[in-house]
Backbone bond lengths (Angstrom), bond angles and torsions (degrees), N, CA, C in turn:
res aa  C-N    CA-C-N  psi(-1)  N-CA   C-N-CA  omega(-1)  CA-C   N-CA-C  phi
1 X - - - 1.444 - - 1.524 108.67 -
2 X 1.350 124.43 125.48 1.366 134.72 154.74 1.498 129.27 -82.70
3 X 1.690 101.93 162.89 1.392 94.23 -178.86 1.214 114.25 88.51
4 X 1.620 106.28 174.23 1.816 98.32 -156.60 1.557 97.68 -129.38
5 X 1.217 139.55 99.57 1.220 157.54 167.84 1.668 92.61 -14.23
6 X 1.635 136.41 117.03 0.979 135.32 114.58 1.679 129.93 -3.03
7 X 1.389 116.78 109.78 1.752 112.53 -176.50 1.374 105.72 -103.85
8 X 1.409 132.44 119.85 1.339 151.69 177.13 1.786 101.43 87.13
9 X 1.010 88.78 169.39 1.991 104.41 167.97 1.332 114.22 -75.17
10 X 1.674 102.01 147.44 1.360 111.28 -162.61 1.370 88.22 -82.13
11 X 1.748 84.93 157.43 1.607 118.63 167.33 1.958 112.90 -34.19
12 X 1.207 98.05 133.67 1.556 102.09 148.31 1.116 129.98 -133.67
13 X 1.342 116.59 5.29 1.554 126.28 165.85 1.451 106.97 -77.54
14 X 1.572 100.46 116.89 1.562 89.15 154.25 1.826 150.80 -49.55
15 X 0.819 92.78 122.72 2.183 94.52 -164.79 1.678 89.99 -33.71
16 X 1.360 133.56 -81.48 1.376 137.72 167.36 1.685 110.77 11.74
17 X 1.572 85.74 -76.61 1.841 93.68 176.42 0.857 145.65 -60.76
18 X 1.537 99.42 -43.66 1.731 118.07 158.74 1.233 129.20 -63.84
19 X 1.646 110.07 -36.96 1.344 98.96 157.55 1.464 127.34 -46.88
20 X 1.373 99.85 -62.54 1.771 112.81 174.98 1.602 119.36 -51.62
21 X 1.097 124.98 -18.31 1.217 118.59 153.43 1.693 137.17 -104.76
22 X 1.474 80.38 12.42 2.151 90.17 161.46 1.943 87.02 -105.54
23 X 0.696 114.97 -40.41 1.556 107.11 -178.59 1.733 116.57 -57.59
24 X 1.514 99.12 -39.54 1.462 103.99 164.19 1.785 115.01 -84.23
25 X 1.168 130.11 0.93 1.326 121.37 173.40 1.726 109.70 -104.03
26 X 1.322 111.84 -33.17 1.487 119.32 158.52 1.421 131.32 -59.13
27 X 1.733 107.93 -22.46 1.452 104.63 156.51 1.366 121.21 -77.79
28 X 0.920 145.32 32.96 1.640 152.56 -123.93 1.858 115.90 -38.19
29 X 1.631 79.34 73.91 1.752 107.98 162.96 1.748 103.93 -83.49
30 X 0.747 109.29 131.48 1.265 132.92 160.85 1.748 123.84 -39.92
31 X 1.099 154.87 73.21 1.343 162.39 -177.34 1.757 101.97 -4.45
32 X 1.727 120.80 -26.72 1.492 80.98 -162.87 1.949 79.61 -112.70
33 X 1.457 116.53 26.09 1.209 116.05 175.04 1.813 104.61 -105.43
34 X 1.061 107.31 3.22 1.577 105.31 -174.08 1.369 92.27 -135.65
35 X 2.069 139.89 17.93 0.811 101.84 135.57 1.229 110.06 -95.70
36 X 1.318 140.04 -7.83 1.524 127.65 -178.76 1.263 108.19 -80.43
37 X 1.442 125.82 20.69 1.449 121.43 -158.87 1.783 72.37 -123.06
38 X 1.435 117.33 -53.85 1.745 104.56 -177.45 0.962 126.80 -61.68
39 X 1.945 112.64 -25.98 1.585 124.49 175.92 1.191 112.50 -68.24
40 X 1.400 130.56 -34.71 1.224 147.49 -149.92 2.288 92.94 -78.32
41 X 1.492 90.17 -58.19 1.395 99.07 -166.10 1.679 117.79 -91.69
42 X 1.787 108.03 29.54 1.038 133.32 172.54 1.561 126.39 57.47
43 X 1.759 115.54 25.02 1.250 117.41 -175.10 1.250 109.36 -88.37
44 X 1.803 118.84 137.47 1.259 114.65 164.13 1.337 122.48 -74.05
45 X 1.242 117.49 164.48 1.441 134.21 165.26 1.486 131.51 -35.15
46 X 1.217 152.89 129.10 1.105 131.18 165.06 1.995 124.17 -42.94
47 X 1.435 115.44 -6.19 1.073 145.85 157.98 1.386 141.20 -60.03
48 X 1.906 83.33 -30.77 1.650 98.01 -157.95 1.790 129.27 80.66
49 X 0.957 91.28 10.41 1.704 104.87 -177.43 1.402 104.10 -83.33
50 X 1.136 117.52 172.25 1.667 138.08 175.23 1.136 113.58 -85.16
51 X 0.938 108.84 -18.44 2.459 113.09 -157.18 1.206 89.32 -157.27
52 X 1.362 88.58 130.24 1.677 126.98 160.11 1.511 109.27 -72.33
53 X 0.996 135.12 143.62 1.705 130.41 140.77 1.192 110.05 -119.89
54 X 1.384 128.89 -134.89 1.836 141.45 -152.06 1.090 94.27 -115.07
55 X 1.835 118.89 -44.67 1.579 104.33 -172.84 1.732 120.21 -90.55
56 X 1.333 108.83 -9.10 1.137 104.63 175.75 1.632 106.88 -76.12
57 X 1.379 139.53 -16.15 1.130 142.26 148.96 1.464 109.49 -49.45
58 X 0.876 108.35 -64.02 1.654 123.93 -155.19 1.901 88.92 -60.25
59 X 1.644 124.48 -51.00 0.990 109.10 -167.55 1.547 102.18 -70.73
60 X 1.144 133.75 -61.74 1.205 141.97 163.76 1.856 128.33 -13.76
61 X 1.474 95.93 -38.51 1.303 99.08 154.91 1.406 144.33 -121.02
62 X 1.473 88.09 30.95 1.556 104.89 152.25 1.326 129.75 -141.06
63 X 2.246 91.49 38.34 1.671 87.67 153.07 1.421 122.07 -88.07
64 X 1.249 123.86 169.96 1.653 131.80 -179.60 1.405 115.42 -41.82
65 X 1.542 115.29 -43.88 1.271 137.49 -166.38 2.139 102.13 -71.48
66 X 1.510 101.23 -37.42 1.742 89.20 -173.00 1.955 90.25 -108.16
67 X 1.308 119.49 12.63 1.044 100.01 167.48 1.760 123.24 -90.93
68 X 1.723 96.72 -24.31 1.388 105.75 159.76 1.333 134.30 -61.35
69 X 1.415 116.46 -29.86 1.118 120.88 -177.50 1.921 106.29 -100.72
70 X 1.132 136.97 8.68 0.979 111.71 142.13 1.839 116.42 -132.11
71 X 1.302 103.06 41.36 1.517 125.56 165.91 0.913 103.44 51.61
72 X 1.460 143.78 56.94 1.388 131.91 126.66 1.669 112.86 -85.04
């Protein structure tokens, strides 16, 4: 077998979103102010859900994928 095995499960957040919500956690908004800020502006979940809360942040930003990109 070739090639280099992928480590963890792929992304399902859109890059778009995820960006926009390391951009909203780097301004240091508050988790339950940036989800009414995602609810507000009608983005789903990395889930597919309707509503944001604290932990879907919280899980979201501490997968591998948004921990690389804002270096923790």
């Amino acid at each position: 077998m070739t090639g280099v095995r992928p480590v963890g499960r792929p992304r399902v957040c859109p890059d778009n979103v995820r960006a926009l919500v390391i951009d909203l956690h780097l301004s240091r908004l508050s988790l339950r102010k940036i989800a009414r800020y995602m609810n507000d502006a009608g983005y789903p979940t990395p889930a597919g859900k309707a509503l944001w809360n604290q932990n879907t942040f919280s899980n979201l930003l501490a997968t591998r994928h948004v921990r690389e990109l804002i270096g923790a």
